[in-house]
MARGU-371009 format. One record per atom (N, C-alpha, C, O): x, y, z. Coordinates in steps of 0.05 Angstrom, whole numbers, padded with zeros to 5 digits, always signed. Layout:
<sites>
XYZ/...
</sites>
This chain:
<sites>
+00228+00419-00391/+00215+00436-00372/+00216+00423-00344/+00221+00437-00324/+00211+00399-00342/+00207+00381-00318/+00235+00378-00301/+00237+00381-00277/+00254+00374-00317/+00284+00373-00307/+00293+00412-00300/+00306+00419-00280/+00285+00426-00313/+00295+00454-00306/+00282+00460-00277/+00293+00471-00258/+00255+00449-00277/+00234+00451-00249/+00249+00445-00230/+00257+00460-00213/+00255+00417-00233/+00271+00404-00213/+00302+00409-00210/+00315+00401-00191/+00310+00423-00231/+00341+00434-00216/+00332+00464-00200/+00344+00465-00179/+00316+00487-00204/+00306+00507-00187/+00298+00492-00162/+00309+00498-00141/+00281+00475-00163/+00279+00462-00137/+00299+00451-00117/+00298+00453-00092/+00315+00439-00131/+00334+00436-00117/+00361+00457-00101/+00375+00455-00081/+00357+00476-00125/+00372+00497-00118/+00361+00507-00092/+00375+00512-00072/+00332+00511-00093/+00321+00528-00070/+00323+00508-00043/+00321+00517-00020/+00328+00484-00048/+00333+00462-00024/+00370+00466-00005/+00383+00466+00016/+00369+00470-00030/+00405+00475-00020/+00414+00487-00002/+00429+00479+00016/+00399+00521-00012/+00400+00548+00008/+00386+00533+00033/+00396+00529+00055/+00358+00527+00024/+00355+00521+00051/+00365+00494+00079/+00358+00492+00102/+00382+00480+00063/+00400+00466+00079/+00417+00480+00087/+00426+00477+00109/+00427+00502+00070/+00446+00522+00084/+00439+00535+00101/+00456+00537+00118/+00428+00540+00104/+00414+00559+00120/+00402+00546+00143/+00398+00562+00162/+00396+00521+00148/+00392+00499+00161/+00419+00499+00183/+00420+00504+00207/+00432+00495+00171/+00457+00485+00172/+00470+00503+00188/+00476+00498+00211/+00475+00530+00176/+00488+00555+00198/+00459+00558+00218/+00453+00581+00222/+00451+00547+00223/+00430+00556+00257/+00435+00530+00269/+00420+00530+00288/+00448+00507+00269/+00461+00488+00272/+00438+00459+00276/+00436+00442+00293/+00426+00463+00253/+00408+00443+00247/+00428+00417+00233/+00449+00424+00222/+00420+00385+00233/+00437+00362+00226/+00415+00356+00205/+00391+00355+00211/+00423+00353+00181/+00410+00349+00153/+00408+00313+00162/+00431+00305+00162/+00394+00296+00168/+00386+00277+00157/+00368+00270+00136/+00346+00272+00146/+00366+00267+00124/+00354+00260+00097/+00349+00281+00078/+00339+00300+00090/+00351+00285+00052/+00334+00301+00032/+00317+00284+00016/+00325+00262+00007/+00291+00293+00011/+00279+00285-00009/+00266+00257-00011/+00267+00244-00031/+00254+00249+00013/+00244+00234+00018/+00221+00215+00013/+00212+00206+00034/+00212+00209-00004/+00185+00200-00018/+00177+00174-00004/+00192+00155+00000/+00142+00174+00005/+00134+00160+00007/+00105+00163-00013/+00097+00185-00021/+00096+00145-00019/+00066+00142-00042/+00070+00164-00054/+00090+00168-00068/+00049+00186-00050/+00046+00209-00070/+00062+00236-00064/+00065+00257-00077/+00073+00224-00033/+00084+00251-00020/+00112+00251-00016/+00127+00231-00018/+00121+00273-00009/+00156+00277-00010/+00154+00303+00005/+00140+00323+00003/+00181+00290+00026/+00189+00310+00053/+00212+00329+00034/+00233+00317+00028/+00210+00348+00028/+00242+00355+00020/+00266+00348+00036/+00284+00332+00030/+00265+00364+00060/+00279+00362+00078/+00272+00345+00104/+00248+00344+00109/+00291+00332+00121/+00286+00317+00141/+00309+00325+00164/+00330+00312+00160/+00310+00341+00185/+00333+00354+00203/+00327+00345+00230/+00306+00336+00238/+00351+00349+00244/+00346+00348+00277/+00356+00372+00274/+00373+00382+00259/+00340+00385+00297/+00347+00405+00320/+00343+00409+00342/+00322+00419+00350/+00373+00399+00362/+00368+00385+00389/+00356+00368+00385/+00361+00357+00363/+00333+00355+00403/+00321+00334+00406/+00303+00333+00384/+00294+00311+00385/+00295+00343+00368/+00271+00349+00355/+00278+00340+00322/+00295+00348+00307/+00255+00320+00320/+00260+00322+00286/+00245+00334+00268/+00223+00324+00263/+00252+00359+00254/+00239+00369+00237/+00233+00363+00207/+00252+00358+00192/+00209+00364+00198/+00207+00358+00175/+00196+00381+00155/+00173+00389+00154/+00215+00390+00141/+00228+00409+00124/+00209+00422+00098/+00220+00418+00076/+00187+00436+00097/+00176+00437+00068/+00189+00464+00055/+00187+00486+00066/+00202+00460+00028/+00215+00491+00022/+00193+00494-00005/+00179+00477-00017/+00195+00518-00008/+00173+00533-00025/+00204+00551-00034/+00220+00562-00018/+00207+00551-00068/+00227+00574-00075/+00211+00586-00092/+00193+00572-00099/+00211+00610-00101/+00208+00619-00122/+00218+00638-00131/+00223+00655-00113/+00227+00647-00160/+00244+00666-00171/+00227+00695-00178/+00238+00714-00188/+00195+00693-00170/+00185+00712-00181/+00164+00720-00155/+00162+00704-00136/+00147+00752-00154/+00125+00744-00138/+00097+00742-00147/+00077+00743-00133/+00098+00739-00175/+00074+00744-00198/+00051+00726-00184/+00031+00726-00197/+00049+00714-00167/+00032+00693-00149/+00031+00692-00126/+00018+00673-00117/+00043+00714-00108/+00043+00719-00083/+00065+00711-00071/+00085+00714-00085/+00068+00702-00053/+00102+00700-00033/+00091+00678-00036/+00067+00671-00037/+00112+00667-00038/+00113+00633-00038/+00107+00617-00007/+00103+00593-00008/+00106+00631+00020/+00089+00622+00036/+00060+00613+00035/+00049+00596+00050/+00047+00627+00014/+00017+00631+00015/+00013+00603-00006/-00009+00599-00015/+00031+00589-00013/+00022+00572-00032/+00028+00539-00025/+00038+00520-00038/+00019+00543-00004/+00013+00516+00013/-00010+00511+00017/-00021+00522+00037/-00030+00488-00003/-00056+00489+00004/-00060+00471+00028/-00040+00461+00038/-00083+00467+00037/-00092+00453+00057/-00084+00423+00056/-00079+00410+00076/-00083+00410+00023/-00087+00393+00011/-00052+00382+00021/-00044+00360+00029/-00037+00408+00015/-00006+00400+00012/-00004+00390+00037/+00000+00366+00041/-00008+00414+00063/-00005+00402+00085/-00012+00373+00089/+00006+00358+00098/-00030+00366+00085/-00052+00342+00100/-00029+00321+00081/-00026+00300+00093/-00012+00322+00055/+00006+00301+00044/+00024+00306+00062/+00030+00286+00075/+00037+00327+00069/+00067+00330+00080/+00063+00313+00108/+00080+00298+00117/+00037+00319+00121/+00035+00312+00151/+00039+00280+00144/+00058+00269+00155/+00023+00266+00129/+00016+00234+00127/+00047+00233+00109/+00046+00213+00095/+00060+00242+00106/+00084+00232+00092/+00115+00231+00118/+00134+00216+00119/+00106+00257+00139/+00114+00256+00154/+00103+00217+00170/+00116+00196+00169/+00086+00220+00178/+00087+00198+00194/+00088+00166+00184/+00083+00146+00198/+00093+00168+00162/+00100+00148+00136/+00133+00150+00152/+00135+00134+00170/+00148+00161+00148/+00176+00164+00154/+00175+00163+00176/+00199+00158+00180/+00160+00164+00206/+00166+00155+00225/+00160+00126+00230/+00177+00117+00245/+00146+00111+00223/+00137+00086+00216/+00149+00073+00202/+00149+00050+00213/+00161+00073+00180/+00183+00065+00161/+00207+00066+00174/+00222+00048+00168/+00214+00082+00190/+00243+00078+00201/+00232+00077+00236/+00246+00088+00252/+00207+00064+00244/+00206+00055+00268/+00216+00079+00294/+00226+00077+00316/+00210+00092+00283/+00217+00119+00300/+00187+00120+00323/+00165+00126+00314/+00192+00114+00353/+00171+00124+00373/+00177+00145+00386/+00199+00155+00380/+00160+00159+00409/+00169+00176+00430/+00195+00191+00418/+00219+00191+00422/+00182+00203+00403/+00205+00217+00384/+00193+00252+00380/+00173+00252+00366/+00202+00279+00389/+00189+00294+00388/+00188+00315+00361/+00208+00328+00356/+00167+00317+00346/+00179+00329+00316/+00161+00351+00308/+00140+00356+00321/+00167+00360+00292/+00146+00380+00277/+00154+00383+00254/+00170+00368+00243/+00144+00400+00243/+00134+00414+00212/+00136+00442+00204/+00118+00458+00208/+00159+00449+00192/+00170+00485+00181/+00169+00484+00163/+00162+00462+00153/+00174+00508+00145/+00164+00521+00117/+00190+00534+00115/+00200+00546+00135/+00197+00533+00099/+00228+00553+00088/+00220+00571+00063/+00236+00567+00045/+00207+00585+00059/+00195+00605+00038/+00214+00624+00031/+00220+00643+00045/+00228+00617+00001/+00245+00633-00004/+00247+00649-00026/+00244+00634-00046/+00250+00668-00031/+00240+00692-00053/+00260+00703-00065/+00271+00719-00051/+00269+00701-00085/+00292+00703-00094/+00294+00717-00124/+00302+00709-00146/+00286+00739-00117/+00282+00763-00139/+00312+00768-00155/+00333+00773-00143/+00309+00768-00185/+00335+00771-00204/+00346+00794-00191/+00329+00810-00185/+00373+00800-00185/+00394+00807-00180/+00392+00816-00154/+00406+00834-00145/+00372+00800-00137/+00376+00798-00109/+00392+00789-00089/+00414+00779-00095/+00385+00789-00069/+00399+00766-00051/+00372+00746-00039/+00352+00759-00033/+00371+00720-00037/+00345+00707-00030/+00341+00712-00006/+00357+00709+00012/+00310+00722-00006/+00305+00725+00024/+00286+00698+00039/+00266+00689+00027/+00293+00692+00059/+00283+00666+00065/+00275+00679+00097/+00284+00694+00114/+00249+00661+00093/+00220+00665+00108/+00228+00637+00126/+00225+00618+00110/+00238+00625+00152/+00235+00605+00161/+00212+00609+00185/+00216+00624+00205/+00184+00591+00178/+00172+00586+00196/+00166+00563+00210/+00157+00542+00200/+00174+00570+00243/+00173+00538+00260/+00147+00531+00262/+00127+00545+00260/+00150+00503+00267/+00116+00488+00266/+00087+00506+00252/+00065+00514+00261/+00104+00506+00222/+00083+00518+00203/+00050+00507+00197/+00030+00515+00186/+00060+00481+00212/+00021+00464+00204/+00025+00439+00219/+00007+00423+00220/
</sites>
């Protein structure tokens, strides 16, 4: 079950590097773990380094997969973010935090939700 989780997850990381990628975003890092937390994604665009949270899901039996970012997640992603600026000594560096929410209903096409400086 745990390995099937994590290949959908990764699938939904993919698109969203693609998708990254054609708006002419530079993939530095995937999947980044510090202590309890993990950046999926880590990009520049232009000057700016963004740090990447994707949300996929194959169903909407739980709502759009935007809405399922608790407060809790943020407050990891934010201190995981600045774990990774500190670890790689990164100052005066200008960055933020997007949501890639992607919904990907059987015999659809995935529709992806990108929101800038989501938290």
């Amino acid at each position: 079950m745990e390995q099937n989780k994590r290949k959908t997850g990764n699938y939904g990381e993919d698109l969203a590097c693609k998708f990254l990628q054609q708006l002419g975003y530079q993939i530095v890092e995937r999947n980044y773990i510090y202590s309890h937390g993990e950046i999926d994604i880590i990009a520049r665009d232009k000057d700016e380094l963004v740090f990447v949270e994707v949300k996929y899901r194959t169903n909407d039996e739980y709502g759009p997969p935007e809405l399922s970012i608790s407060k809790g997640k943020q407050k990891l992603v934010r201190k995981t973010a600045e774990a990774y600026l500190y670890e790689h000594e990164i100052k005066d560096q200008k960055c933020r935090i997007d949501l890639i929410a992607i919904l990907h209903l059987k015999d659809e096409k995935p529709k992806i939700n990108h929101i800038i400086n989501a938290f």
